[in-house]
Every structure is written in structure tokens, then in C-alpha cells.
mmCIF file as gemmi writes it, N, C-alpha and C atoms, coordinates in Angstrom:
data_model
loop_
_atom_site.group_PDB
_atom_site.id
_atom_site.type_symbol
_atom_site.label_atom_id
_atom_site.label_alt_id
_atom_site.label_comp_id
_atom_site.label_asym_id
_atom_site.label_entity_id
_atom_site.label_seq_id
_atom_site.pdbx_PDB_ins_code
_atom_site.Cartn_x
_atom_site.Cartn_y
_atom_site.Cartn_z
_atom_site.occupancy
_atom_site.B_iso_or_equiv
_atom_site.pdbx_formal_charge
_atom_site.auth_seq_id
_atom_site.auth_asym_id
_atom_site.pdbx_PDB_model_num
ATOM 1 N N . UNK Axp A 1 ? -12.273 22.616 32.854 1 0 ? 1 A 1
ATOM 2 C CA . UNK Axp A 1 ? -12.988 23.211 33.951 1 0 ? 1 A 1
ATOM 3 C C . UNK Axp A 1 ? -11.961 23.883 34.858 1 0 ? 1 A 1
ATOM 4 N N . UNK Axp A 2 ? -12.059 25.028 35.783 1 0 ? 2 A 1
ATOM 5 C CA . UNK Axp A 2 ? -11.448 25.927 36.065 1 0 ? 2 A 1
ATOM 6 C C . UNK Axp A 2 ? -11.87 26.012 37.404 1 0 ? 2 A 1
ATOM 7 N N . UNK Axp A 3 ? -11.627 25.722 38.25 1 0 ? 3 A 1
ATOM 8 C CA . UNK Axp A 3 ? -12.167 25.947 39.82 1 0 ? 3 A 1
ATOM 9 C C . UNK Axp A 3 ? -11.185 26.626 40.657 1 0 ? 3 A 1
ATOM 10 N N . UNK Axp A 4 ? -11.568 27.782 41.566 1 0 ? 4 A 1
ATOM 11 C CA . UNK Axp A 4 ? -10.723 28.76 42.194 1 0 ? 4 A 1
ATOM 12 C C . UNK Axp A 4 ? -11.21 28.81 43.296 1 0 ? 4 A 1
ATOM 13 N N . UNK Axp A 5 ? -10.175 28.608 44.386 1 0 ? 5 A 1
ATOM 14 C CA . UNK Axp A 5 ? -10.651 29.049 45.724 1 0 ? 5 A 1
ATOM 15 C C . UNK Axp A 5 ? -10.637 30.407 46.142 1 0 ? 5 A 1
ATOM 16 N N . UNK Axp A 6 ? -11.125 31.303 46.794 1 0 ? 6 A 1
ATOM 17 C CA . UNK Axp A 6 ? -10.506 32.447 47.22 1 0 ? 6 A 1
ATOM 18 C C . UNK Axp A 6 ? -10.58 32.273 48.564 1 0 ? 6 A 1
ATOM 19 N N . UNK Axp A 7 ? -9.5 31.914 49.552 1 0 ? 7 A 1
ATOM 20 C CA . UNK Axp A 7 ? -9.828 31.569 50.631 1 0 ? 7 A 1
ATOM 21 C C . UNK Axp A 7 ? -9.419 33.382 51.8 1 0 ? 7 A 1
ATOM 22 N N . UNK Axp A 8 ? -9.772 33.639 52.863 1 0 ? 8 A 1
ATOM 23 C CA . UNK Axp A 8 ? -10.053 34.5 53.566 1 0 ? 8 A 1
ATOM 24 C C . UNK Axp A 8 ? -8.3 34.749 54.137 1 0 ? 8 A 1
ATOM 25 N N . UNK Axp A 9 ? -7.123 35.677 54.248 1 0 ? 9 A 1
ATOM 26 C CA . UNK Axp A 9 ? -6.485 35.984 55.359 1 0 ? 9 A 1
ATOM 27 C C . UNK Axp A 9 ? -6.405 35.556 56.723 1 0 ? 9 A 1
ATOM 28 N N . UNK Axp A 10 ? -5.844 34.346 57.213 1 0 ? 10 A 1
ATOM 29 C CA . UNK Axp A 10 ? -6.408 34.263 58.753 1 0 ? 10 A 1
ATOM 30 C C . UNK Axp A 10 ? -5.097 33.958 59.128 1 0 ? 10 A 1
ATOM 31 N N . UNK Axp A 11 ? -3.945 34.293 58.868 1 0 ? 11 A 1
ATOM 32 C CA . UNK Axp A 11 ? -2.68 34.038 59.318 1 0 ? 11 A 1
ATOM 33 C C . UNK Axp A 11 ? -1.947 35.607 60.354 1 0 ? 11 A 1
ATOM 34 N N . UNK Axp A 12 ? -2.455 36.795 59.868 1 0 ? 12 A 1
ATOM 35 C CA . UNK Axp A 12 ? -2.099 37.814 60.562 1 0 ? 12 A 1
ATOM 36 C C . UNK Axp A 12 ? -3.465 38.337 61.345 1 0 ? 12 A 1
ATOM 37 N N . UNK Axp A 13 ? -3.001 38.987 62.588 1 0 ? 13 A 1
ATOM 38 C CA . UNK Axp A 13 ? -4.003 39.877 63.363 1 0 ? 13 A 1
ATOM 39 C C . UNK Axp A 13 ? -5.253 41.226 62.231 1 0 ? 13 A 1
ATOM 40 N N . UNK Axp A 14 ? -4.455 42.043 61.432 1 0 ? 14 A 1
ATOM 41 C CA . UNK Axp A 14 ? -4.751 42.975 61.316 1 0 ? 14 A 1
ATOM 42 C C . UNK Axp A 14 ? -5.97 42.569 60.038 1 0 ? 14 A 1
ATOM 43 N N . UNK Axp A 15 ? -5.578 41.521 59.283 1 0 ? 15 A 1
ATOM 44 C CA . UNK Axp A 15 ? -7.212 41.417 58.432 1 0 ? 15 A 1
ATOM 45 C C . UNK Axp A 15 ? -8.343 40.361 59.829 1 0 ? 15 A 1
ATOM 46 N N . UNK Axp A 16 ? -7.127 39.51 60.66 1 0 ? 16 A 1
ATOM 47 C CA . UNK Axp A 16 ? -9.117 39.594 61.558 1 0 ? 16 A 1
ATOM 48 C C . UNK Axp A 16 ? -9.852 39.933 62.14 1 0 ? 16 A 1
ATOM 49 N N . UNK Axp A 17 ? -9.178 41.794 62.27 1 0 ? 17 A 1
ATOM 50 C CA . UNK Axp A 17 ? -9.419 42.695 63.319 1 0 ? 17 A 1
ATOM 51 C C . UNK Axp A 17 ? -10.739 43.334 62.02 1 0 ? 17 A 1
ATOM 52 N N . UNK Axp A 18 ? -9.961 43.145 60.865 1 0 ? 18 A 1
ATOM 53 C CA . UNK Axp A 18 ? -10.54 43.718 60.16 1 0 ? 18 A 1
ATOM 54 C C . UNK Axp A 18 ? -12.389 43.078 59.252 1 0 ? 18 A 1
ATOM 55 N N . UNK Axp A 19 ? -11.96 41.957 59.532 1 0 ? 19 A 1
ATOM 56 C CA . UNK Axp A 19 ? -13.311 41.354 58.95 1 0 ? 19 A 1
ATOM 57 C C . UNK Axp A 19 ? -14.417 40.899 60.319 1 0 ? 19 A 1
ATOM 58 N N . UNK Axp A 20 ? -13.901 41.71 61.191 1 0 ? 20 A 1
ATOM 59 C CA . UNK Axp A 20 ? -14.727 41.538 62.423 1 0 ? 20 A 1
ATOM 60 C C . UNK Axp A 20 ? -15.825 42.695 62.159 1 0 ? 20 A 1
ATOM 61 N N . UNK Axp A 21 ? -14.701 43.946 61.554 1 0 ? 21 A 1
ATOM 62 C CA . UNK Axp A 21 ? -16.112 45.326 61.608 1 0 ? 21 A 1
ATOM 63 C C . UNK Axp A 21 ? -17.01 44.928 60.117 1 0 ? 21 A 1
ATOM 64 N N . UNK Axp A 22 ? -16.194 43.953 59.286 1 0 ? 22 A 1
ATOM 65 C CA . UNK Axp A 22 ? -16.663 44.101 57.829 1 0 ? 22 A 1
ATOM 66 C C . UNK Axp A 22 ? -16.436 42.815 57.566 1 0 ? 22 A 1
ATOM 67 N N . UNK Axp A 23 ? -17.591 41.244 57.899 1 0 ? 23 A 1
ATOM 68 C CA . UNK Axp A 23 ? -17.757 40.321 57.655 1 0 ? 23 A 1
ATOM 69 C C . UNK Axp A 23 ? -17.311 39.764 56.282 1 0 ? 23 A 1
ATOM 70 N N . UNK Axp A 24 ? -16.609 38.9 55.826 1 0 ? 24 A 1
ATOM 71 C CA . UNK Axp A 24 ? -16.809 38.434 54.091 1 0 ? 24 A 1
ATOM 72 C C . UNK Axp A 24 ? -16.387 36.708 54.822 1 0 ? 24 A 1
ATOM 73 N N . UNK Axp A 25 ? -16.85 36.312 53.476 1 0 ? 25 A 1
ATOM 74 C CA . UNK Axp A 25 ? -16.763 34.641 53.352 1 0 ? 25 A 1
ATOM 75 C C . UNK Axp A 25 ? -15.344 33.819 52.533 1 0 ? 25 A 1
ATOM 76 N N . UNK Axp A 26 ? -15.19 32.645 52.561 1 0 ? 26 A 1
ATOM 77 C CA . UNK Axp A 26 ? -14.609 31.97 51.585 1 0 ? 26 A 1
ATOM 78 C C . UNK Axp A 26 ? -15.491 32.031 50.498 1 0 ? 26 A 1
ATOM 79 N N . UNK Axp A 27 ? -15.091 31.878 49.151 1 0 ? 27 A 1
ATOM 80 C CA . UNK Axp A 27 ? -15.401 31.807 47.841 1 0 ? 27 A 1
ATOM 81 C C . UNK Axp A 27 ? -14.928 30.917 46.962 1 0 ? 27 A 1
ATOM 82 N N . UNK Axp A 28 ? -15.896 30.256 46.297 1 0 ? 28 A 1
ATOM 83 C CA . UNK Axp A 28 ? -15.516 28.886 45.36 1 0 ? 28 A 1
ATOM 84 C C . UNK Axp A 28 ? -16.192 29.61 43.736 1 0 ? 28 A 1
ATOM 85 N N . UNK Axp A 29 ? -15.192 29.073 42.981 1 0 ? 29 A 1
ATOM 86 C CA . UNK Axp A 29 ? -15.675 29.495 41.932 1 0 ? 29 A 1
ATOM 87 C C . UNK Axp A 29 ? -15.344 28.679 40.859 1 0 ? 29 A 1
ATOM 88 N N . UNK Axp A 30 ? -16.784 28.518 39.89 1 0 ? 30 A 1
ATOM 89 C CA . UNK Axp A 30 ? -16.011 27.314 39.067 1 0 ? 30 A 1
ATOM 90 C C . UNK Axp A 30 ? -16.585 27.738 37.667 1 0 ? 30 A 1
ATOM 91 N N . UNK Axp A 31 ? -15.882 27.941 36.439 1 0 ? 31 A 1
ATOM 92 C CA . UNK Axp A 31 ? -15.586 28.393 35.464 1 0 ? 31 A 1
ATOM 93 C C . UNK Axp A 31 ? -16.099 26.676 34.29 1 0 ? 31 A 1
ATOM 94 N N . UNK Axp A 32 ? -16.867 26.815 33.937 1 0 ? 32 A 1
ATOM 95 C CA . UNK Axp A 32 ? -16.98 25.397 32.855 1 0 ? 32 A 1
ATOM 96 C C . UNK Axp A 32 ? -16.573 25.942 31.551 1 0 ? 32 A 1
ATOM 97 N N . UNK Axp A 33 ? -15.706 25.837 30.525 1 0 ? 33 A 1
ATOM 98 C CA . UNK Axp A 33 ? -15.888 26.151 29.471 1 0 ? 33 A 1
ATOM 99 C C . UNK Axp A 33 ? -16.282 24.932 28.068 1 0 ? 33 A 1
ATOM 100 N N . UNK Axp A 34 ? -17.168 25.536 27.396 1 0 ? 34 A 1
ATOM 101 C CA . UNK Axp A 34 ? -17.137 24.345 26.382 1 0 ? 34 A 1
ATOM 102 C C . UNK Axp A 34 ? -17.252 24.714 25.065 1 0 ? 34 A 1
ATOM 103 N N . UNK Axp A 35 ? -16.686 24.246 23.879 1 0 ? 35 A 1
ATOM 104 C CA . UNK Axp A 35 ? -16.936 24.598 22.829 1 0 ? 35 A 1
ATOM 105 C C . UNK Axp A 35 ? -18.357 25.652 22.48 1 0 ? 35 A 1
ATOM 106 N N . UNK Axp A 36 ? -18.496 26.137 21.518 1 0 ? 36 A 1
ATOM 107 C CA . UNK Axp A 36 ? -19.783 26.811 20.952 1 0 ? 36 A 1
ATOM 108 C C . UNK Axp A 36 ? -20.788 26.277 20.424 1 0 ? 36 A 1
ATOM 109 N N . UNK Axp A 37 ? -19.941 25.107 19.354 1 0 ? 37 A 1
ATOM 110 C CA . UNK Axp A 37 ? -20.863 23.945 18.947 1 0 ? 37 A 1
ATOM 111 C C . UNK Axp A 37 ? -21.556 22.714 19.796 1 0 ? 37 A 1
ATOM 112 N N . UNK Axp A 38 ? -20.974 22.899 21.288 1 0 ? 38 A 1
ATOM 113 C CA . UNK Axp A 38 ? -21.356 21.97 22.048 1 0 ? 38 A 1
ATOM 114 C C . UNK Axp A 38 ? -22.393 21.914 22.584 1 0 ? 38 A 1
ATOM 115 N N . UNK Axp A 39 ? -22.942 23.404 22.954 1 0 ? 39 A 1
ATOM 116 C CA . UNK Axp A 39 ? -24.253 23.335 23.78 1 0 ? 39 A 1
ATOM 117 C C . UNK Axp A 39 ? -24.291 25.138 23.122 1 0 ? 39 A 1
ATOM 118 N N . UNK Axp A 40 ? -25.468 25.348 23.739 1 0 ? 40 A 1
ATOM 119 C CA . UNK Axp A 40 ? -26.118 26.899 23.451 1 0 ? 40 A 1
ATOM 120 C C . UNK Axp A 40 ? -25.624 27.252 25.189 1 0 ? 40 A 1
ATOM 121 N N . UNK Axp A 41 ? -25.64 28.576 25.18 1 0 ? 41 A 1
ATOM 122 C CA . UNK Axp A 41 ? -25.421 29.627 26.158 1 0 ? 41 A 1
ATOM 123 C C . UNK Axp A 41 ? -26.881 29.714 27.434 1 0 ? 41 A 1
ATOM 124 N N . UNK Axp A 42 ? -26.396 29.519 28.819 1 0 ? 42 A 1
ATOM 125 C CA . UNK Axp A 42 ? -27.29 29.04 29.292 1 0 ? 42 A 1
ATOM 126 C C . UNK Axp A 42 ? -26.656 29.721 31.029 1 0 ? 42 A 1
ATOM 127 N N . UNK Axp A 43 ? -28.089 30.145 30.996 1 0 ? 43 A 1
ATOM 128 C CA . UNK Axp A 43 ? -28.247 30.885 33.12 1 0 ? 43 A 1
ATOM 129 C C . UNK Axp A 43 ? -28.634 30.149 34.008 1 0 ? 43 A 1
ATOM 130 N N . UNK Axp A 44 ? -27.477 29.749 35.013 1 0 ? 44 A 1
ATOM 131 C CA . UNK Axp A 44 ? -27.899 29.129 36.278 1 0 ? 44 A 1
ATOM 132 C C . UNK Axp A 44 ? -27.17 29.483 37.336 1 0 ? 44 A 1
ATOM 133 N N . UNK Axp A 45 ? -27.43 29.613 38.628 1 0 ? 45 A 1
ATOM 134 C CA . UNK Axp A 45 ? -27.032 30.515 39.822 1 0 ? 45 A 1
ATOM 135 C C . UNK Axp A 45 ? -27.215 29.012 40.875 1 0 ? 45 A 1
ATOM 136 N N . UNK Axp A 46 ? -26.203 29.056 41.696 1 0 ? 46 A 1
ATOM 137 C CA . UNK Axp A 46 ? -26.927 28 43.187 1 0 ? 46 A 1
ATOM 138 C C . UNK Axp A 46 ? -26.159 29.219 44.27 1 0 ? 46 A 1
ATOM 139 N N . UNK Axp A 47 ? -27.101 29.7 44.945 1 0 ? 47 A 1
ATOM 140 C CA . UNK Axp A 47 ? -26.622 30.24 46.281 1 0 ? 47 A 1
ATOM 141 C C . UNK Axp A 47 ? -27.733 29.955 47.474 1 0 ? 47 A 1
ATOM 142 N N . UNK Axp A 48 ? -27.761 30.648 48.418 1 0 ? 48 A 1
ATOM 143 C CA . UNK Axp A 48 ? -28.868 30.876 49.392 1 0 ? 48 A 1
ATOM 144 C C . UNK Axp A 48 ? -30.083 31.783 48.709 1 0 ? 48 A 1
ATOM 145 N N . UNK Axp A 49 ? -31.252 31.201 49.564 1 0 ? 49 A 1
ATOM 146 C CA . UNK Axp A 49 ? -32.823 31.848 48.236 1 0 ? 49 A 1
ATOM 147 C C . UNK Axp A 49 ? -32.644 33.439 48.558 1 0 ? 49 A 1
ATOM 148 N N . UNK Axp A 50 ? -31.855 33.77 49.48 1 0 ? 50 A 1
ATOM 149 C CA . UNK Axp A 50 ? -31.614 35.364 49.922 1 0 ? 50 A 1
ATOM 150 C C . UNK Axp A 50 ? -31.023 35.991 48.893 1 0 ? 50 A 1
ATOM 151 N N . UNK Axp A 51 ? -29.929 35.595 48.404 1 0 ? 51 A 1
ATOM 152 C CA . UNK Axp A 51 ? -28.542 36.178 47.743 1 0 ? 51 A 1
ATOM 153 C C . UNK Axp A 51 ? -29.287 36.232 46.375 1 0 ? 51 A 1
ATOM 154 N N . UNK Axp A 52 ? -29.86 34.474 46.114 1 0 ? 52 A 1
ATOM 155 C CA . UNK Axp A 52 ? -30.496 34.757 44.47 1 0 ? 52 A 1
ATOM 156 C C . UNK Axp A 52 ? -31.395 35.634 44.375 1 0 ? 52 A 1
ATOM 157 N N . UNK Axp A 53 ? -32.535 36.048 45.248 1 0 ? 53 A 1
ATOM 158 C CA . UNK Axp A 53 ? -33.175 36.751 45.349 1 0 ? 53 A 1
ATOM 159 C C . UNK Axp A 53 ? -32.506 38.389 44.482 1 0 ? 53 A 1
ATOM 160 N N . UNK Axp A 54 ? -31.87 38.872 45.668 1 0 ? 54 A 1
ATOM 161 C CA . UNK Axp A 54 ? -30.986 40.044 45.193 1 0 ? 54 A 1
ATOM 162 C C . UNK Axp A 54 ? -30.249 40.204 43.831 1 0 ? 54 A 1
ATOM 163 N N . UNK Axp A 55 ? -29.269 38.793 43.807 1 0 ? 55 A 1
ATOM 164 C CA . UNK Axp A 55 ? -28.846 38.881 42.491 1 0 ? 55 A 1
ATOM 165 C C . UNK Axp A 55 ? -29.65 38.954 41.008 1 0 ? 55 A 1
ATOM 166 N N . UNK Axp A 56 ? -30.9 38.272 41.448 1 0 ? 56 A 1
ATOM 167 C CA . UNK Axp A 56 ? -31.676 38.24 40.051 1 0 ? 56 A 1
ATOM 168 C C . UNK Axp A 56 ? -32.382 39.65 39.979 1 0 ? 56 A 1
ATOM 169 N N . UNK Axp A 57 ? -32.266 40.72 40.786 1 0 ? 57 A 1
ATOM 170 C CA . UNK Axp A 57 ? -32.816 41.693 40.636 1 0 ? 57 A 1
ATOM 171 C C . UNK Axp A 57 ? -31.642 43.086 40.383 1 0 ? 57 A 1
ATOM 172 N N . UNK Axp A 58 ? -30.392 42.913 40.875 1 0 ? 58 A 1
ATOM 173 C CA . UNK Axp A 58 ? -29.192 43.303 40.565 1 0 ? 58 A 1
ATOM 174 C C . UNK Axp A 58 ? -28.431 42.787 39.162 1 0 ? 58 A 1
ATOM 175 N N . UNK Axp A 59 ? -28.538 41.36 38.925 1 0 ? 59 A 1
ATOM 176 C CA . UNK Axp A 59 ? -27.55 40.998 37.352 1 0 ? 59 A 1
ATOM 177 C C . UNK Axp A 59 ? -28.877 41.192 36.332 1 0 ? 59 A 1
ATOM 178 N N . UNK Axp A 60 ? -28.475 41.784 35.189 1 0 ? 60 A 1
ATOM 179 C CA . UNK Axp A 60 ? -29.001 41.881 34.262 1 0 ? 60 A 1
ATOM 180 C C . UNK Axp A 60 ? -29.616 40.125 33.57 1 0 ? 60 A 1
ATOM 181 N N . UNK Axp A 61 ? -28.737 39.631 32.938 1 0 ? 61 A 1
ATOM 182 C CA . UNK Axp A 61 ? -28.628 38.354 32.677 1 0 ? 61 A 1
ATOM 183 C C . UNK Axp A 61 ? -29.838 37.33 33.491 1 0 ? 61 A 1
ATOM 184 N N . UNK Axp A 62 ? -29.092 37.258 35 1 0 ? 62 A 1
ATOM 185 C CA . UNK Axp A 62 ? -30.631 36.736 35.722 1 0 ? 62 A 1
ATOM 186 C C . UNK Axp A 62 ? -31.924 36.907 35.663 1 0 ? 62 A 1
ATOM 187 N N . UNK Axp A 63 ? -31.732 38.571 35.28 1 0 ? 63 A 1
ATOM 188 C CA . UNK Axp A 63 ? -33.313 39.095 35.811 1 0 ? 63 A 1
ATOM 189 C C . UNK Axp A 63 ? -34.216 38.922 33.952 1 0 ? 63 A 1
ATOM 190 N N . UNK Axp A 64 ? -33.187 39.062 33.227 1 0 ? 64 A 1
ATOM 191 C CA . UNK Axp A 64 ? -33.61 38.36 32.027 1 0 ? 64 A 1
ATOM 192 C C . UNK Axp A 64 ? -34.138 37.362 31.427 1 0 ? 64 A 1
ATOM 193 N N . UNK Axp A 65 ? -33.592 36.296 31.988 1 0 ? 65 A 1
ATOM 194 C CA . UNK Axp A 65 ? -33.221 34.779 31.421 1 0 ? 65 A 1
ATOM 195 C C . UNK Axp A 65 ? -34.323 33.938 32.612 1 0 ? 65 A 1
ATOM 196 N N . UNK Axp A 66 ? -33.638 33.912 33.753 1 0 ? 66 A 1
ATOM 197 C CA . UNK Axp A 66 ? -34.471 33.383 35.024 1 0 ? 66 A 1
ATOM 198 C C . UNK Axp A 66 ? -35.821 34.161 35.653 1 0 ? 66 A 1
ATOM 199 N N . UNK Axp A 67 ? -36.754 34.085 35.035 1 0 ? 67 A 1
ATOM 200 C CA . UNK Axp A 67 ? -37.793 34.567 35.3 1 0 ? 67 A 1
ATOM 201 C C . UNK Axp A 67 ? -38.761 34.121 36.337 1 0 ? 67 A 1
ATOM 202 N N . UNK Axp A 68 ? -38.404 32.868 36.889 1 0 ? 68 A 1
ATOM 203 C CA . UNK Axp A 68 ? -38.781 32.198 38.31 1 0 ? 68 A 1
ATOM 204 C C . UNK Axp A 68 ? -38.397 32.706 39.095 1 0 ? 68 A 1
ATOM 205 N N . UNK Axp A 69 ? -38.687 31.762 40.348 1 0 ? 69 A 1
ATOM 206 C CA . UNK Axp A 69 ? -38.488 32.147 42.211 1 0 ? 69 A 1
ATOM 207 C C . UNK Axp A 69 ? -37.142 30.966 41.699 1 0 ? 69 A 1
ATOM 208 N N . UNK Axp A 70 ? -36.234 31.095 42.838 1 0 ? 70 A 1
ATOM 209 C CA . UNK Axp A 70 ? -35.72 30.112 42.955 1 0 ? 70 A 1
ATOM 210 C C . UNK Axp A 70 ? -36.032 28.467 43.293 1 0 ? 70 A 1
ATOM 211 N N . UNK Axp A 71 ? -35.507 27.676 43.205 1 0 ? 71 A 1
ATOM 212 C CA . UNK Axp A 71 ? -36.158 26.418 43.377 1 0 ? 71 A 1
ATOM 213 C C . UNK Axp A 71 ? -34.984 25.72 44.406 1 0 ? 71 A 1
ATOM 214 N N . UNK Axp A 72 ? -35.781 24.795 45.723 1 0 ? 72 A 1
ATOM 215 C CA . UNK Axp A 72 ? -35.211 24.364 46.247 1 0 ? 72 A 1
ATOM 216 C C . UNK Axp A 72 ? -33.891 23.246 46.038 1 0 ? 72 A 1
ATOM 217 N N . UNK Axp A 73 ? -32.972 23.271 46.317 1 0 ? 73 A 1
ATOM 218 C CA . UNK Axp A 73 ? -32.015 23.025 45.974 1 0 ? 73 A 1
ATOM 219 C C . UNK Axp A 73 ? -31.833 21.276 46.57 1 0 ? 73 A 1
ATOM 220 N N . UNK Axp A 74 ? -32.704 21.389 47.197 1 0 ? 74 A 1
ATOM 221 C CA . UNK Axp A 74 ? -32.796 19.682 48.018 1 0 ? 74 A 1
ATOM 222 C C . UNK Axp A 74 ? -33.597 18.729 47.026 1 0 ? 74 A 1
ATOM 223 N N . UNK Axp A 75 ? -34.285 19.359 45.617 1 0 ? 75 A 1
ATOM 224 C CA . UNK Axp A 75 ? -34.48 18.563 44.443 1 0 ? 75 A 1
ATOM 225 C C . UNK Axp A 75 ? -33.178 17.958 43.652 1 0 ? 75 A 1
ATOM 226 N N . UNK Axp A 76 ? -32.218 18.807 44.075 1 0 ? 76 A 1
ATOM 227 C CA . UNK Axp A 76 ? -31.213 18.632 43.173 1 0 ? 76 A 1
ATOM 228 C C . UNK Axp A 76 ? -29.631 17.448 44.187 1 0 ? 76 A 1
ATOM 229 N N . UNK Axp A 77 ? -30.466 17.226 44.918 1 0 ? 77 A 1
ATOM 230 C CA . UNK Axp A 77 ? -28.965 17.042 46.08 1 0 ? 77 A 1
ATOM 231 C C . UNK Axp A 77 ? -28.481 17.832 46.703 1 0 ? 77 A 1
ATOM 232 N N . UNK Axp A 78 ? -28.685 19.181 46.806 1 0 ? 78 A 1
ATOM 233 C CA . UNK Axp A 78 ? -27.571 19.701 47.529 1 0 ? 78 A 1
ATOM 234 C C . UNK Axp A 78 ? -28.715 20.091 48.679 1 0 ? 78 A 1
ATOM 235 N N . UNK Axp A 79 ? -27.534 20.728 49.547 1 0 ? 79 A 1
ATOM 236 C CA . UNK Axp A 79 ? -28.149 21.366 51.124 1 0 ? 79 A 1
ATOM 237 C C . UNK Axp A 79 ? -29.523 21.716 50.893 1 0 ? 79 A 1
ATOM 238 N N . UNK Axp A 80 ? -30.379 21.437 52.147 1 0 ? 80 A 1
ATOM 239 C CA . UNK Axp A 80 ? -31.27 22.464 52.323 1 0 ? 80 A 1
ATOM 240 C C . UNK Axp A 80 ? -31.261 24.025 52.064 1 0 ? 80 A 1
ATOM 241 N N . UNK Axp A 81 ? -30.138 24.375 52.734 1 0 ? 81 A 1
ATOM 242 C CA . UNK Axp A 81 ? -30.171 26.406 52.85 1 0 ? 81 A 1
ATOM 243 C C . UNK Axp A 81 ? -29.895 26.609 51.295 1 0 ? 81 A 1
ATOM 244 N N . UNK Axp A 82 ? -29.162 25.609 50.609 1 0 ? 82 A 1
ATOM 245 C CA . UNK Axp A 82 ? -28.855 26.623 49.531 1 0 ? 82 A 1
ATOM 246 C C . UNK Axp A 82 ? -30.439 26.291 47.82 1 0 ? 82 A 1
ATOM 247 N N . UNK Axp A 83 ? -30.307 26.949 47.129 1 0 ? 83 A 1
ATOM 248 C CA . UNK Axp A 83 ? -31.277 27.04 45.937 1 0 ? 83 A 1
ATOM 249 C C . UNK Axp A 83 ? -30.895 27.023 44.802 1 0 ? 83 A 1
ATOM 250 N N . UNK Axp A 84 ? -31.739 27.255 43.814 1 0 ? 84 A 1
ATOM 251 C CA . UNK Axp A 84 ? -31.015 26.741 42.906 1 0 ? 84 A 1
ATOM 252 C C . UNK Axp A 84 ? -31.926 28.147 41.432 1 0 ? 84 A 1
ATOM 253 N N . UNK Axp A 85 ? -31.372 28.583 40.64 1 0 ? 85 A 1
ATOM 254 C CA . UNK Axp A 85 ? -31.986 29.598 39.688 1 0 ? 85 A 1
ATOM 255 C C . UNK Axp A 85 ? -31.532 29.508 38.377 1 0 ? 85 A 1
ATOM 256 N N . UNK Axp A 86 ? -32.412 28.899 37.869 1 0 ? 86 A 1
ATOM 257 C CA . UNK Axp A 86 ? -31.907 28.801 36.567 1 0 ? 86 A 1
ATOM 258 C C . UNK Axp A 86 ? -33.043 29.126 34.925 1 0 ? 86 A 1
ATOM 259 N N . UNK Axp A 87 ? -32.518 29.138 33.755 1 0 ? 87 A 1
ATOM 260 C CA . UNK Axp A 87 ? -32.863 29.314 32.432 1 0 ? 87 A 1
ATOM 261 C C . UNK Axp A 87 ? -33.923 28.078 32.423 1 0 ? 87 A 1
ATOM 262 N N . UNK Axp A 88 ? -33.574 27.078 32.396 1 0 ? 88 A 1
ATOM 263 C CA . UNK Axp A 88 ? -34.233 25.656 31.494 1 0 ? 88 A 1
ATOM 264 C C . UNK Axp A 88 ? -34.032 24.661 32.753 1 0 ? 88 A 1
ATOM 265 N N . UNK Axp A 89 ? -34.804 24.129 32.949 1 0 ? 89 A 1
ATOM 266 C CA . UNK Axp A 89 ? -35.072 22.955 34.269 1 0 ? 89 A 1
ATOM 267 C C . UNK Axp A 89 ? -34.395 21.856 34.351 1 0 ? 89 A 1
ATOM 268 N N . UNK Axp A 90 ? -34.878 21.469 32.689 1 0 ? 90 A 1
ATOM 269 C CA . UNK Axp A 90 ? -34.362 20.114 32.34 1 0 ? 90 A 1
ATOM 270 C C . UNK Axp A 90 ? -32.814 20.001 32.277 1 0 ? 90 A 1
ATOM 271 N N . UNK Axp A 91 ? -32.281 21.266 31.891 1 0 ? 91 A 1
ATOM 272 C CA . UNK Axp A 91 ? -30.818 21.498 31.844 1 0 ? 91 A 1
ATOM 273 C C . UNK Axp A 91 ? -30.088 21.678 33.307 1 0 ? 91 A 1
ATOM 274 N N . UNK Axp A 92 ? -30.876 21.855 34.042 1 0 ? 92 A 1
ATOM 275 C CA . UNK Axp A 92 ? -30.317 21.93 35.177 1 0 ? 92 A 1
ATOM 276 C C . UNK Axp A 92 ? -30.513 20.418 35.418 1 0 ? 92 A 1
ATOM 277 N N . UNK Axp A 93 ? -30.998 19.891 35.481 1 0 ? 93 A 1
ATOM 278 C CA . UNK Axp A 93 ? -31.184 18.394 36.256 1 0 ? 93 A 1
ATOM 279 C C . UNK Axp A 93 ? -30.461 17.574 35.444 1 0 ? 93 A 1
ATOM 280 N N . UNK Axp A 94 ? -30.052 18.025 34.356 1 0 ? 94 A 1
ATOM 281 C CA . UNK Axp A 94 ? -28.44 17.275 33.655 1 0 ? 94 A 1
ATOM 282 C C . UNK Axp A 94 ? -27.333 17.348 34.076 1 0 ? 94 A 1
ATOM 283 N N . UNK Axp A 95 ? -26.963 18.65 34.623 1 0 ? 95 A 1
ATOM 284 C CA . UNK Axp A 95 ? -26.1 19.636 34.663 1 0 ? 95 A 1
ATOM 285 C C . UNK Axp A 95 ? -25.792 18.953 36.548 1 0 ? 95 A 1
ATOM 286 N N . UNK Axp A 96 ? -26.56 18.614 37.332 1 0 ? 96 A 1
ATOM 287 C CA . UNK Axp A 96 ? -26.462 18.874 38.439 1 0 ? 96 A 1
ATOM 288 C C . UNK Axp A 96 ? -26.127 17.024 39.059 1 0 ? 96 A 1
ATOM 289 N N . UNK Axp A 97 ? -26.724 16.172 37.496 1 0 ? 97 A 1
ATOM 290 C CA . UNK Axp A 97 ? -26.526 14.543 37.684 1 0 ? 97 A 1
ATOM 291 C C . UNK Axp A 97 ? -25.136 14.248 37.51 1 0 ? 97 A 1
């Protein structure tokens, strides 16, 4: 498993002058890889129901595979604000135990 932070510039003036006119976030990113024979190929997204919204209508893949609304993410443990979008249900509620 592969997890990457991308954390924001906040040590000099000139990027926080700069993300004042042009907002961005920290970013977590986590990469699972597993054999081929291990499991089949499979779509799941957790962001805010805003972002999935957009993304499932922007990524190909999403708007393919995830053919639902998003689903509240407080089924799964996590935060209220954030959601949850995925292929197969049951795989998510493996995936998320």
C-alpha cells in the first residue's frame, strides 16, 4: 500500500499570498495494489457528496461503473460531511471494516 501526502507550501510569504486569490487543500492519497488473481477490478470514491457529485459526471470510470447517488458515509464510520461512491456495496463494507 502506497500512501502520499501532498501537503500545501506554508513556510514562505509568496505561495500564501498566493493561495489566498486561488484556494487549494492538503491531499491524501492512497494507492492499494494487489495481485490480479486476488480480487477483480473495482470503483470506489469517498469525498464530500459535492465533489462526488461532479466527479461522477466528469471521470469516465465513475459515471460508468457507479451508477448511484452517493451514499452517506456515516454508514461506513467515517465523518458526516464526507460520502461514499462506489461499484458493489458489499465490497465496500469489506473494504471500509
Amino acid at each position: 500500500m502506497l500512501i502520499q501526502l501532498r501537503f500545501l507550501k506554508r513556510q514562505d510569504l509568496l505561495n500564501v499570498l498566493a493561495r489566498m486569490m486561488r484556494p487549494v487543500s492538503d491531499q491524501v492519497q492512497i494507492k492499494v495494489t494487489m495481485n490480479d488473481e486476488d480480487m477483480d477490478t473495482y470503483v470506489f470514491a469517498v469525498g464530500t457528496r459535492k465533489a462526488l457529485v461532479r466527479l461522477q459526471k466528469e471521470m469516465q470510470d465513475l459515471s460508468e461503473f457507479c451508477t448511484d447517488k452517493p451514499k452517506s458515509g456515516a454508514k461506513y464510520g467515517l465523518p458526516d460531511s464526507l460520502a461514499v461512491l462506489s461499484e458493489m456495496g458489499e465490497v465496500t463494507e469489506g473494504v471500509m471494516d
